[in-house]
N, CA, C and O atoms as a GROMACS GRO file, in nm:
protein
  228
    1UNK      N    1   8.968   8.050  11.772
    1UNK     CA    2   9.000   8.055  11.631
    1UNK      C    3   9.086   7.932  11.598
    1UNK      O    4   9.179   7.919  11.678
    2UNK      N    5   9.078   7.821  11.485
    2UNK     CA    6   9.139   7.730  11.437
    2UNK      C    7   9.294   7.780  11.395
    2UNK      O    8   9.348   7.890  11.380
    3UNK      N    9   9.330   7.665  11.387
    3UNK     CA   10   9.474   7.702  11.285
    3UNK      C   11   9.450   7.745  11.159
    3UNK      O   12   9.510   7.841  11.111
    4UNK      N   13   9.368   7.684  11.099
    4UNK     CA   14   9.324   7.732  10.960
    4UNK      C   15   9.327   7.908  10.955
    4UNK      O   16   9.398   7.980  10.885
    5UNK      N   17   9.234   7.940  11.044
    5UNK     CA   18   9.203   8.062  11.020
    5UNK      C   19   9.290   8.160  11.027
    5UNK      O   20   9.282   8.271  10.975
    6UNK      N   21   9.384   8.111  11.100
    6UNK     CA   22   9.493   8.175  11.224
    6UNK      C   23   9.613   8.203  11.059
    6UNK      O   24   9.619   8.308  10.996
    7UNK      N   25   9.654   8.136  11.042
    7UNK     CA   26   9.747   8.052  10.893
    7UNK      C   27   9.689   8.153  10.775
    7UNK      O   28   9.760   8.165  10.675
    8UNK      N   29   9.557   8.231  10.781
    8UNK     CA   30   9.493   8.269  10.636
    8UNK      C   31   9.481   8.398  10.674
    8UNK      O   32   9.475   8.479  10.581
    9UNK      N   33   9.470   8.468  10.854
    9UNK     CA   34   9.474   8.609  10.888
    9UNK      C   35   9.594   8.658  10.868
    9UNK      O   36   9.616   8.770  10.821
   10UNK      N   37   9.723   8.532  10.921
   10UNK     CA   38   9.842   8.580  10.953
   10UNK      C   39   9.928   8.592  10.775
   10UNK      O   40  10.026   8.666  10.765
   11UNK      N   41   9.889   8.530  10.680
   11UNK     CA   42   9.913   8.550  10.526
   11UNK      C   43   9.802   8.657  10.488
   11UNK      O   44   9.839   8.709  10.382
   12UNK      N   45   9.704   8.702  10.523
   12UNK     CA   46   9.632   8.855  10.448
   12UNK      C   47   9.742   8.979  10.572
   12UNK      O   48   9.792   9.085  10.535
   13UNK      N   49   9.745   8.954  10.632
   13UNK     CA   50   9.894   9.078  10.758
   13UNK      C   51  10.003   9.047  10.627
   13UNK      O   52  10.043   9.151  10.576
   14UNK      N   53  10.042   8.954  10.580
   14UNK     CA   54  10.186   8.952  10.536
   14UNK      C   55  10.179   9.000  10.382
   14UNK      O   56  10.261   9.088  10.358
   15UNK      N   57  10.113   8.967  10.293
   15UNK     CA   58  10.112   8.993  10.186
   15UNK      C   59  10.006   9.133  10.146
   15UNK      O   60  10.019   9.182  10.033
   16UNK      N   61   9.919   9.184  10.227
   16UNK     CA   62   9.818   9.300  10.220
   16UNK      C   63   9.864   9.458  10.328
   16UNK      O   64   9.827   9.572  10.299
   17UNK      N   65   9.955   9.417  10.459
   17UNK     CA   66   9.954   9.499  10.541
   17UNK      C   67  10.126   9.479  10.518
   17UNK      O   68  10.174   9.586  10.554
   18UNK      N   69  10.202   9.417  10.487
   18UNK     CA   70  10.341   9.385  10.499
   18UNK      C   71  10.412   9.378  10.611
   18UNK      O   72  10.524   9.423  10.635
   19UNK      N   73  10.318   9.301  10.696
   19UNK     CA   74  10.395   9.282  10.789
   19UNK      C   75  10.402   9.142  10.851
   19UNK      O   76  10.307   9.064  10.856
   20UNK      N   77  10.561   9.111  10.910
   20UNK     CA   78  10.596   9.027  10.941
   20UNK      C   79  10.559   8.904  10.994
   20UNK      O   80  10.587   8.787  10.965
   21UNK      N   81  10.454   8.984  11.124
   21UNK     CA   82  10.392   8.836  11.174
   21UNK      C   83  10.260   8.918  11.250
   21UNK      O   84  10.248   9.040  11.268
   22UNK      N   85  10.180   8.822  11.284
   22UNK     CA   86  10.028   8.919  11.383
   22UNK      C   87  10.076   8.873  11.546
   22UNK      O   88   9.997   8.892  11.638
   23UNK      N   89  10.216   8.811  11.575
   23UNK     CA   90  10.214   8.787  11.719
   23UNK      C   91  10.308   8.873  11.769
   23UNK      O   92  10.405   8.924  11.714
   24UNK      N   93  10.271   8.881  11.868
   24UNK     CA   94  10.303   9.040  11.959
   24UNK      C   95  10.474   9.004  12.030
   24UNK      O   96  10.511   8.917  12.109
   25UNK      N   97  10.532   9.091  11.975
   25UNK     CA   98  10.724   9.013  12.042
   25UNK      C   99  10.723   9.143  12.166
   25UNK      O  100  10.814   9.151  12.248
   26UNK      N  101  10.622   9.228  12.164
   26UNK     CA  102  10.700   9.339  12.262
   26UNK      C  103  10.861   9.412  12.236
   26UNK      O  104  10.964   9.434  12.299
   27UNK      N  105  10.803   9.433  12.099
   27UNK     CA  106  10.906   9.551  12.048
   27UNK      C  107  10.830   9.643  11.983
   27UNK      O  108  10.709   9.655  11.966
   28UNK      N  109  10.958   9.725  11.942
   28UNK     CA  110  10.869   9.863  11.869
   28UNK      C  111  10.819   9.784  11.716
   28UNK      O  112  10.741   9.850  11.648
   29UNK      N  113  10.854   9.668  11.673
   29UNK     CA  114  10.861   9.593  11.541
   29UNK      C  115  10.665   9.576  11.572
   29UNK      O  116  10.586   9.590  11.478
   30UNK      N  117  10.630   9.554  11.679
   30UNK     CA  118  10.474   9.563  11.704
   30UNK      C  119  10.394   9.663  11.631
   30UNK      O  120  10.278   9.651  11.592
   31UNK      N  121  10.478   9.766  11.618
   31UNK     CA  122  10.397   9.926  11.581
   31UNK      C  123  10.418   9.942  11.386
   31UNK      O  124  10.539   9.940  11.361
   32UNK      N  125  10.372   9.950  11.316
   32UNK     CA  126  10.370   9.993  11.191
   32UNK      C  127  10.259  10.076  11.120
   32UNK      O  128  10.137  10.060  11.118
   33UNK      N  129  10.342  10.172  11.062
   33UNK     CA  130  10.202  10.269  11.006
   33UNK      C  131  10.146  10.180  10.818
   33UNK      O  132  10.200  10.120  10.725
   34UNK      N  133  10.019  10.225  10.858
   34UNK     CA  134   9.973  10.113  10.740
   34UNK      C  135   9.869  10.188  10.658
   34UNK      O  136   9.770  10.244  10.705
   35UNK      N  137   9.908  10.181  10.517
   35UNK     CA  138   9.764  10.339  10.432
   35UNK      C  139   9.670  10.256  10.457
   35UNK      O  140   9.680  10.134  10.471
   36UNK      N  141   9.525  10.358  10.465
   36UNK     CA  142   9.388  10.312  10.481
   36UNK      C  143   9.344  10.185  10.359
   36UNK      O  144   9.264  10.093  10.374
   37UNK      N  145   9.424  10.216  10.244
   37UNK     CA  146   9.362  10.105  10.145
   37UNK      C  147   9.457   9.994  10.183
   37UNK      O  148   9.459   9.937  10.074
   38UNK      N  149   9.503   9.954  10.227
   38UNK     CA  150   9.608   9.819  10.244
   38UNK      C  151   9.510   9.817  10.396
   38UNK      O  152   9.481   9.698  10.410
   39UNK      N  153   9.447   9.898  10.519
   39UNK     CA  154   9.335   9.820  10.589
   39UNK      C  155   9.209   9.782  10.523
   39UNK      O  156   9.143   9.685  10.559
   40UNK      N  157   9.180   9.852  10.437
   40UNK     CA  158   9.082   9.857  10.386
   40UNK      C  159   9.061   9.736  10.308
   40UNK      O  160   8.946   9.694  10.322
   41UNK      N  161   9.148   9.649  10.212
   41UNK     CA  162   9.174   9.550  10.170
   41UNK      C  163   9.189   9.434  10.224
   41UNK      O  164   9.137   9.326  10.198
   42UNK      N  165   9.271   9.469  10.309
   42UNK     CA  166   9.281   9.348  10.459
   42UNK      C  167   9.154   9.304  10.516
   42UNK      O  168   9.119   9.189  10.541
   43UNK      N  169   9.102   9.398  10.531
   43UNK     CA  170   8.939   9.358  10.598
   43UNK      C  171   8.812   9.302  10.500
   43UNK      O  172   8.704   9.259  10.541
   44UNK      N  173   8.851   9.314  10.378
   44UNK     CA  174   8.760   9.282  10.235
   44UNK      C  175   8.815   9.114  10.237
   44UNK      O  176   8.731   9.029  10.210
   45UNK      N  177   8.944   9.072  10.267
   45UNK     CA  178   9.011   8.994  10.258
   45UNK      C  179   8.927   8.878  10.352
   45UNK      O  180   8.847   8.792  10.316
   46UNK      N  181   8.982   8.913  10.494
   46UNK     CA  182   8.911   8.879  10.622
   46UNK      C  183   8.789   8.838  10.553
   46UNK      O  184   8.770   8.726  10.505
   47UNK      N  185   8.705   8.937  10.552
   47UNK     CA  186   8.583   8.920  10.552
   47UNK      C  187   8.514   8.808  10.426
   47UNK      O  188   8.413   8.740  10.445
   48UNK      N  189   8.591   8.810  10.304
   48UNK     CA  190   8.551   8.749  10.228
   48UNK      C  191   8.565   8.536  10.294
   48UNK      O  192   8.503   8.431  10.276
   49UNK      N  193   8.689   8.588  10.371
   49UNK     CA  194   8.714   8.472  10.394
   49UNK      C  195   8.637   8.369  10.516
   49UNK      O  196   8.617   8.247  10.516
   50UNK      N  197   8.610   8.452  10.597
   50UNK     CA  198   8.493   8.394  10.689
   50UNK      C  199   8.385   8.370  10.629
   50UNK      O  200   8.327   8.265  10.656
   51UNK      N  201   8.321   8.476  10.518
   51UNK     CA  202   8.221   8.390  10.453
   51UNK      C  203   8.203   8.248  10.338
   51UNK      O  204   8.102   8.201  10.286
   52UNK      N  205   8.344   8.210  10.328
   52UNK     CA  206   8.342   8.054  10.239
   52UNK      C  207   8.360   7.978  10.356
   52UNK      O  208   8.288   7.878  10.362
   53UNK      N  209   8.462   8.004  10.486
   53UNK     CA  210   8.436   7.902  10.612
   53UNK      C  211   8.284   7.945  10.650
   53UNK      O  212   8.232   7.834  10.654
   54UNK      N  213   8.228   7.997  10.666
   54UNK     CA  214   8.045   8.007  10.743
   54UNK      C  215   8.003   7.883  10.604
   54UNK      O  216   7.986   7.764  10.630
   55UNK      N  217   7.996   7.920  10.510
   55UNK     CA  218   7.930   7.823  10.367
   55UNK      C  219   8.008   7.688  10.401
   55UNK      O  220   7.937   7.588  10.407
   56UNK      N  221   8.143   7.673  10.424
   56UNK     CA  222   8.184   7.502  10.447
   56UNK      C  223   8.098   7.413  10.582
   56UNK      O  224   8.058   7.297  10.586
   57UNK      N  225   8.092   7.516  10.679
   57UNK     CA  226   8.030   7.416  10.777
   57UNK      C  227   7.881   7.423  10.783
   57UNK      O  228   7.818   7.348  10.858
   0.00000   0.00000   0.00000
């Protein structure tokens, strides 16, 4: 995975799932409960977004 992509998963986690960061510190800060529509959104997110990178290259 690019930086790009890495930079646009880790901002749909922060602003859609509210959480801090997607890298793993090995604390309990790892674990958060999250409602189905904030995954559910997250993954509409994701997904929308791999399909304008698939259309750029």
């Amino acid at each position: 995975m690019n930086k790009k992509t890495e930079q646009a998963l880790e901002e749909i986690a922060q602003k859609t799932l509210l959480m801090d960061t997607l890298k793993t510190r090995d604390t309990p800060g790892d674990f958060t409960d999250v409602a189905v529509w904030q995954v559910r959104r997250a993954l509409e997110q994701a997904y929308q977004l791999g399909l304008k990178q698939g259309k750029e290259q």
